[in-house]
N, C-alpha and C positions, 0 to 999 in steps of 0.2 A: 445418306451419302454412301455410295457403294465404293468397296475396296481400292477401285481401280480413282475413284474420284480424288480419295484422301490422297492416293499414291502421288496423285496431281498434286493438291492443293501442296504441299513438301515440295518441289520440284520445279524446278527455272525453266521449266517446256511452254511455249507457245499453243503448243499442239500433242494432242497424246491421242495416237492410233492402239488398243487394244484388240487382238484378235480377231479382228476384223476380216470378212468374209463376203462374198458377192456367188449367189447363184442365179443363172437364168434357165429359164425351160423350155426343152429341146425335144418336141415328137413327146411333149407330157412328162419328162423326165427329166430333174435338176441335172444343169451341167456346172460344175464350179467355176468361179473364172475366176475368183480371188480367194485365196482360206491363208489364215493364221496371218493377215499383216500385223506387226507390232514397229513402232518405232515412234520416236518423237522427235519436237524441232524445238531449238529454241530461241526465244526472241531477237529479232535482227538476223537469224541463220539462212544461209544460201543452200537449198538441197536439190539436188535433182537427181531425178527418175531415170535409171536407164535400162534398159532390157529390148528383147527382141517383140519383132510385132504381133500380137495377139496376145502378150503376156498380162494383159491388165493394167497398163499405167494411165490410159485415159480415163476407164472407168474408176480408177483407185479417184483417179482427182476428181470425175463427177461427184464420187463421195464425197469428198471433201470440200468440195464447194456449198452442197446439199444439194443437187440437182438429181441424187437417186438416193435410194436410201438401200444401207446394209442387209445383208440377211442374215449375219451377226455380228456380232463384238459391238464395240462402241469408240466411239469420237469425242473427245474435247478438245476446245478451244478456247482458253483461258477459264479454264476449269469447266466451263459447261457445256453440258453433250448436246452438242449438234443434230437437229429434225430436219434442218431446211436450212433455206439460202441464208444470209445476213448480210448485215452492213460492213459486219469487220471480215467481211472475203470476198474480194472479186476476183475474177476468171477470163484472161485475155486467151482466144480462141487463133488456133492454126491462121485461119482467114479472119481479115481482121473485123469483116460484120460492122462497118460503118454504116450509117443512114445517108444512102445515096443523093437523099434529099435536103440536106444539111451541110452547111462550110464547116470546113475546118474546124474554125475556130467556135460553132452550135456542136459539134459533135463532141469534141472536150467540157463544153460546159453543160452537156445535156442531163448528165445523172445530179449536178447539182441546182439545173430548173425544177426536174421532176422533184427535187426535198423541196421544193417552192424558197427555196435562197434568194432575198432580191436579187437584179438585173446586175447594179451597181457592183454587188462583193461577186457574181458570178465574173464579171468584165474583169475586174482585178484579179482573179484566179484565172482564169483562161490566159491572160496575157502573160503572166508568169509562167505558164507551164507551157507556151508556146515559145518562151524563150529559154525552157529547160530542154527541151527536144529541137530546138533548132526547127521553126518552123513559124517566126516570126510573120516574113513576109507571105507567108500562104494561108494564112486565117480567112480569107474570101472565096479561097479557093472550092470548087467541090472534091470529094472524092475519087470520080473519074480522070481527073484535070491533074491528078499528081500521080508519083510511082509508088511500087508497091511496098518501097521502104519506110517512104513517107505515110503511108495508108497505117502500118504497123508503130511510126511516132505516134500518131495521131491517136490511136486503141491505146496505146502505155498512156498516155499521157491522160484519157478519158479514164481512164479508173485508179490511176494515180491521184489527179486532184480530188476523190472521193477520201482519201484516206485511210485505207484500208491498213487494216494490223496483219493479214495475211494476203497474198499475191500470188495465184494462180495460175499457171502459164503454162497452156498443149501445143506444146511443139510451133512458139508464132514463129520462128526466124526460119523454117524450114522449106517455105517455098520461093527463098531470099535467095540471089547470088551470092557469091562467096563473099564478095566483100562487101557489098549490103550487111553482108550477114555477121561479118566482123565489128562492122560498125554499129550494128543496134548490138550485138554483146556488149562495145564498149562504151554505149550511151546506158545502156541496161545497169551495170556494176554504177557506174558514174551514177547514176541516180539511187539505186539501190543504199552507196554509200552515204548520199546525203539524207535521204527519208528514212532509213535503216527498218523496211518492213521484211517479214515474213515470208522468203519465199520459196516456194517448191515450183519446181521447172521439168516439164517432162520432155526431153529428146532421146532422139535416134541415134545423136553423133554424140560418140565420145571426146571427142576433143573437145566440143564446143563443151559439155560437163565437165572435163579439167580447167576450162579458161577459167566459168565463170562456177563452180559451185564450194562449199565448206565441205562436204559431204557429199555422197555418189549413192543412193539406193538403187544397186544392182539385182534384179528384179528375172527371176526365171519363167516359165509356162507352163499349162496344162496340168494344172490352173495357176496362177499367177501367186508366189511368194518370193519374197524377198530371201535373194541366196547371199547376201554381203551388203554390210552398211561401208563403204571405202574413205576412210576421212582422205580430205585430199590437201595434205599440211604442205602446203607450197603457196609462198610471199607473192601477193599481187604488186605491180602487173605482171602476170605469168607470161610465157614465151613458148611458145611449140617446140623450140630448135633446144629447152635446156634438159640436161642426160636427166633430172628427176622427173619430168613431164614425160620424156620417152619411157622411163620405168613406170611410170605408175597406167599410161597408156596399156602399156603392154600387160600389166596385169590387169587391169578394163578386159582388154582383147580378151586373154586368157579365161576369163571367169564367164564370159558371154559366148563365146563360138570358138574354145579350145584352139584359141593362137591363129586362126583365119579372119581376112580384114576385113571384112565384108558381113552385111546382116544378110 
């Protein structure tokens, strides 16, 4: 067991990032694009990622999904280091990568055919998670045939009924309308509080990181480390308009682009 593991095994963390590092190669010559991440999450904890574009949050989370692997430090998740994908992490992507060829209601059930689940417990798990997302009457539906709010129910809900201990998530509400996009935050929280998993959330917008996270990793460039972990100790349901959310906005702003609103 090495240092960093025992440190774990002591410790209420879901997740423990150590020194963690990402290079790729550029004209034959390492470029950094992640050095020194450290931080951990812990069980049931809401975090999200926020920095400006190119600073590494997507790739931090291919790490941690296992879709690439480090060029140092190391990864646990429930105490064991992370090679590769698992059953205890799924990954809901920007676009939500539905099988265009599948209803609704086969796209939710599809990761628990593929464990070969009978039909029967598959049917009583899709109808209930079709009535957690509100999407009851669209189980026939395809793909095409619904919007794009709806497309992004249908992704939460297809690796929700998996059961994952950790929950992944690049930036899905980002190509949403505003109020699209308010409403899968508050379907998001609403589910999160009942299943109570692990999740780290990478966006752009700060605001949407005060709605819904415990915690804020504020995230710099060139190469990509973590410049502030921001707890963000404000009572759900949060509010835009209240003077603590304004303050802690503000210091968001400040630590990312020196008090300008804009990335």
């Amino acid at each position: 067991m090495t240092e960093h593991q025992s440190k774990y095994k002591t410790s209420t963390s879901r997740l423990l990032v150590s020194s963690l590092g990402k290079r790729f190669a550029s004209n034959g010559s390492p470029v950094p694009v992640l050095d020194d991440i450290n931080f951990d999450v812990t069980g049931a904890e809401f975090v999200c990622i926020a920095g400006k574009s190119g600073c590494g949050k997507s790739t931090l989370l291919k790490i941690l999904a296992g879709f690439m692997q480090p060029s140092s430090g190391e990864l646990f998740i429930d105490g064991r280091a992370v090679s590769g994908p698992g059953p205890d992490r799924c990954f809901v992507f920007q676009e939500d990568a539905l099988f265009p060829w599948l209803t609704v209601g086969e796209n939710i059930g599809f990761g628990l055919k593929q464990q070969g689940i009978p039909d029967r417990q598959i049917h009583e798990k899709v109808d209930r998670f079709l009535d957690l997302v509100g999407l009851r009457e669209y189980e026939s539906y395809l793909p095409r045939e619904i919007s794009g709010g709806m497309k992004q129910r249908v992704a939460l809900a297809r690796v929700l009924i998996l059961n994952p201990g950790v929950l992944l998530m690049d930036e899905p509400f980002a190509s949403l309308d505003a109020q699209t996009r308010h409403e899968m935050q508050r379907l998001l929280l609403r589910l999160w509080k009942e299943f109570r998993h692990t999740i780290l959330f990478v966006t752009h917008d700060l605001t949407e990181a005060l709605m819904l996270a415990d915690r804020i990793l504020i995230m710099d460039n060139q190469p990509g480390r973590i410049k502030e972990i921001v707890t963000v100790d404000l009572p759900r349901p949060r509010k835009r308009d209240n003077s603590d959310f304004t303050r802690l906005y503000r210091k968001l702003n400040l630590l990312l682009f020196g008090g300008r609103e804009s990335f």
